[in-house]
Biopython code that builds the backbone (N, CA, C, O; Angstrom):
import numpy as np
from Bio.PDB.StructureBuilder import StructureBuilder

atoms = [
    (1, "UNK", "N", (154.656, 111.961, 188.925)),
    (1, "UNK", "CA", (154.823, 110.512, 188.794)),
    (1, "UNK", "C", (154.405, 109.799, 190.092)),
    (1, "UNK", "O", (153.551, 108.913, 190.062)),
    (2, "UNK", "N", (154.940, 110.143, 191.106)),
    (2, "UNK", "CA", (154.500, 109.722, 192.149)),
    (2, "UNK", "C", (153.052, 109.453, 192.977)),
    (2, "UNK", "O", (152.793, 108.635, 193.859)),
    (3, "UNK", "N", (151.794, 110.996, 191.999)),
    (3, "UNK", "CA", (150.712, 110.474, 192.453)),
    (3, "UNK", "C", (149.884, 109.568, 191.811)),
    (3, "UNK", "O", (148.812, 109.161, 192.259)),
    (4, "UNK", "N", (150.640, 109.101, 190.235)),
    (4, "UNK", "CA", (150.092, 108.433, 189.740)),
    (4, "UNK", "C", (150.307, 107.031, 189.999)),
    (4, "UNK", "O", (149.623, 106.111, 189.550)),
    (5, "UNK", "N", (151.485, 106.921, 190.888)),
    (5, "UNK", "CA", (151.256, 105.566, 191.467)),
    (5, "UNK", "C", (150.454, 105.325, 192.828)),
    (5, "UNK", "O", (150.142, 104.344, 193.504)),
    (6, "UNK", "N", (150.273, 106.731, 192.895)),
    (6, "UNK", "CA", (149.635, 106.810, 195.061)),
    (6, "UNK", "C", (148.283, 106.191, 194.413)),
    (6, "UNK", "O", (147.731, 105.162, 194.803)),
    (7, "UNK", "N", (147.852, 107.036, 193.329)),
    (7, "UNK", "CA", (146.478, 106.678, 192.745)),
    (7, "UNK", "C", (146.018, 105.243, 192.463)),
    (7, "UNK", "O", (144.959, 104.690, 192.761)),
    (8, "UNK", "N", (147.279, 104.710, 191.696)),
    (8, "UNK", "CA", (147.234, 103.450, 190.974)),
    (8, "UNK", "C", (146.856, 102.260, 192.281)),
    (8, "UNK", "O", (145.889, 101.501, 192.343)),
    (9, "UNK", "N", (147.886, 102.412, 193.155)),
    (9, "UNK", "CA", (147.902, 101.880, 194.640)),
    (9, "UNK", "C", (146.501, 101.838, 195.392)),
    (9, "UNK", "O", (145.915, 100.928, 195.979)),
    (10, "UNK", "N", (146.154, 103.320, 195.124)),
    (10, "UNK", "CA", (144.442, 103.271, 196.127)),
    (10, "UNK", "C", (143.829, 103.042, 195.238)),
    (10, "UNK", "O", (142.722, 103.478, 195.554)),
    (11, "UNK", "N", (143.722, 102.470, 193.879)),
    (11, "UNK", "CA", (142.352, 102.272, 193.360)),
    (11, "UNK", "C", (142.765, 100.739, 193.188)),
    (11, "UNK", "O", (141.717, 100.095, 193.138)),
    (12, "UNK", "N", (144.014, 99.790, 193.063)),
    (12, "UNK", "CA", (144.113, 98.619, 193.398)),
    (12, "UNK", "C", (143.399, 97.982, 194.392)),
    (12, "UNK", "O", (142.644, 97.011, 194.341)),
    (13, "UNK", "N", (143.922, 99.004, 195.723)),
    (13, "UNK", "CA", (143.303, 98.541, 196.962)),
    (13, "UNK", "C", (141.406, 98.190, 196.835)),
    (13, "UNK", "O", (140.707, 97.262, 197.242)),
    (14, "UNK", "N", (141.135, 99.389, 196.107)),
    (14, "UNK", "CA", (139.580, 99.597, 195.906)),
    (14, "UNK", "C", (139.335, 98.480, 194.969)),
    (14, "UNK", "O", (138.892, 97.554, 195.649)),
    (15, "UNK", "N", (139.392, 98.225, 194.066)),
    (15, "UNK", "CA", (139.202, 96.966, 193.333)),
    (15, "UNK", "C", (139.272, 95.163, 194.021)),
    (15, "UNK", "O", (138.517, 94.197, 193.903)),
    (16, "UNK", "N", (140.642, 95.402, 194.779)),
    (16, "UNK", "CA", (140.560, 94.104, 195.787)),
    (16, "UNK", "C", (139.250, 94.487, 196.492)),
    (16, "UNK", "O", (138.157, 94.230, 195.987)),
    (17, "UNK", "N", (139.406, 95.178, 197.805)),
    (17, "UNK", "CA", (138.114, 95.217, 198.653)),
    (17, "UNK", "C", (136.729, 95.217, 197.493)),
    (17, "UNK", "O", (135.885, 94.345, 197.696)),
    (18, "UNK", "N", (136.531, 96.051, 196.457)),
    (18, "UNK", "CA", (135.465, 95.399, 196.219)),
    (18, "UNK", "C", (135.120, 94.077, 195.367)),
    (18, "UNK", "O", (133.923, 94.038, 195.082)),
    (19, "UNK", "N", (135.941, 92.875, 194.840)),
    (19, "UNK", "CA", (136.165, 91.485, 194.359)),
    (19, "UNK", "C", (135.735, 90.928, 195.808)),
    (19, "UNK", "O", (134.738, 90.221, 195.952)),
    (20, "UNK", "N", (136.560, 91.304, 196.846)),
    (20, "UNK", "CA", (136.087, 90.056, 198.269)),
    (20, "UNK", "C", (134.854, 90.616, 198.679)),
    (20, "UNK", "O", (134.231, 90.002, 199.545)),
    (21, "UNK", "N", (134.308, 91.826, 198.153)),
    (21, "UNK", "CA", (133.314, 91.738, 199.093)),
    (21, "UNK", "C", (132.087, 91.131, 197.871)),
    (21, "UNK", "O", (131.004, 90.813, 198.362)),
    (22, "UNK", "N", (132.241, 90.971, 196.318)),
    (22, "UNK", "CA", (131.287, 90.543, 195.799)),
    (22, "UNK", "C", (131.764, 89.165, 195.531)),
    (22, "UNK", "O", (131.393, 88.607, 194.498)),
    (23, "UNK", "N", (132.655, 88.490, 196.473)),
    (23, "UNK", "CA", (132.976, 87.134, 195.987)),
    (23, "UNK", "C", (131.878, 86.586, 197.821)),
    (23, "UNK", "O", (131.176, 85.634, 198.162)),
    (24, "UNK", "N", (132.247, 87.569, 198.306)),
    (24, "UNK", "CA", (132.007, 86.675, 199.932)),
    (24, "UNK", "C", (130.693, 87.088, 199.711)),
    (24, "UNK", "O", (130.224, 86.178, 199.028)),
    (25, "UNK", "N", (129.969, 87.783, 199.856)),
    (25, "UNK", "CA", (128.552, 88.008, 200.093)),
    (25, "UNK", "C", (127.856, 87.187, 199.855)),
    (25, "UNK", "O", (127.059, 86.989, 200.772)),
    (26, "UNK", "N", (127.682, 86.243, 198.609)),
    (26, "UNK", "CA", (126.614, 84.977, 197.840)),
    (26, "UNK", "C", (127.055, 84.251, 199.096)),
    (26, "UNK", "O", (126.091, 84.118, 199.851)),
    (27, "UNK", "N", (128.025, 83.802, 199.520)),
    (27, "UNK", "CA", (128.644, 82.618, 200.802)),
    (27, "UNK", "C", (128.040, 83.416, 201.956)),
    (27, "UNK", "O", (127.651, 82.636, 202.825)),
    (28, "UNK", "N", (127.813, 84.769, 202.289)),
    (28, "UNK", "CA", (127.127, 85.201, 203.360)),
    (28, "UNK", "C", (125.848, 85.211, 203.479)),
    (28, "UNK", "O", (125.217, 85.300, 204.532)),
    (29, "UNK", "N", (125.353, 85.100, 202.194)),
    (29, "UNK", "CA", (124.000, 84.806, 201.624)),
    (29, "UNK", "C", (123.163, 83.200, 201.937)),
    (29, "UNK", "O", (122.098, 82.777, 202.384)),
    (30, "UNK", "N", (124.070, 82.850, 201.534)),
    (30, "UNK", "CA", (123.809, 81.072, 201.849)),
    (30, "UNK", "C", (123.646, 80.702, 203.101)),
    (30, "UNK", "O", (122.709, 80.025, 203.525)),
    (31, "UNK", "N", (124.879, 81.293, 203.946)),
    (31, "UNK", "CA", (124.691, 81.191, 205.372)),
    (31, "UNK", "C", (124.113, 81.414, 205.985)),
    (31, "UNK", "O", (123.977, 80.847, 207.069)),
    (32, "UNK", "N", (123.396, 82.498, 205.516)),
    (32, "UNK", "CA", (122.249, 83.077, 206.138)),
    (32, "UNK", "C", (121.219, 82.557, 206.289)),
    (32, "UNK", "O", (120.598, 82.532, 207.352)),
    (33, "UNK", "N", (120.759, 81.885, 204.877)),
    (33, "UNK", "CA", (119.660, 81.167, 204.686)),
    (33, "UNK", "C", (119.531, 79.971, 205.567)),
    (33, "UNK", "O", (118.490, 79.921, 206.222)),
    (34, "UNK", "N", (120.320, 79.075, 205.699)),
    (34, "UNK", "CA", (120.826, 77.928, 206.178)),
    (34, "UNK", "C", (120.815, 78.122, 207.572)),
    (34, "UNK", "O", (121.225, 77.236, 208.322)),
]
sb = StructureBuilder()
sb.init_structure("model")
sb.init_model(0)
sb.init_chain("A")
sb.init_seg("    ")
for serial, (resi, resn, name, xyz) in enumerate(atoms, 1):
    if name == "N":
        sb.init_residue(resn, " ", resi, " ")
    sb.init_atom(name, np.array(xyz, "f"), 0.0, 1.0, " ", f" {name:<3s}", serial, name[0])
structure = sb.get_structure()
């Protein structure tokens, strides 16, 4: 039971980090250009 929450926990984490990094990039994109 327990690694199925260790799991649940690190693939949350993995899902956040990858949402900010495909929400920020287009805005790092722009900036760039600019």
């Amino acid at each position: 039971m327990y690694s199925i929450g260790f799991w649940g926990i690190l693939s949350g984490i993995f899902k956040f980090f990858l949402i900010t990094i495909y929400l920020t990039s287009p805005v790092r994109i722009v900036m760039d250009s600019q």
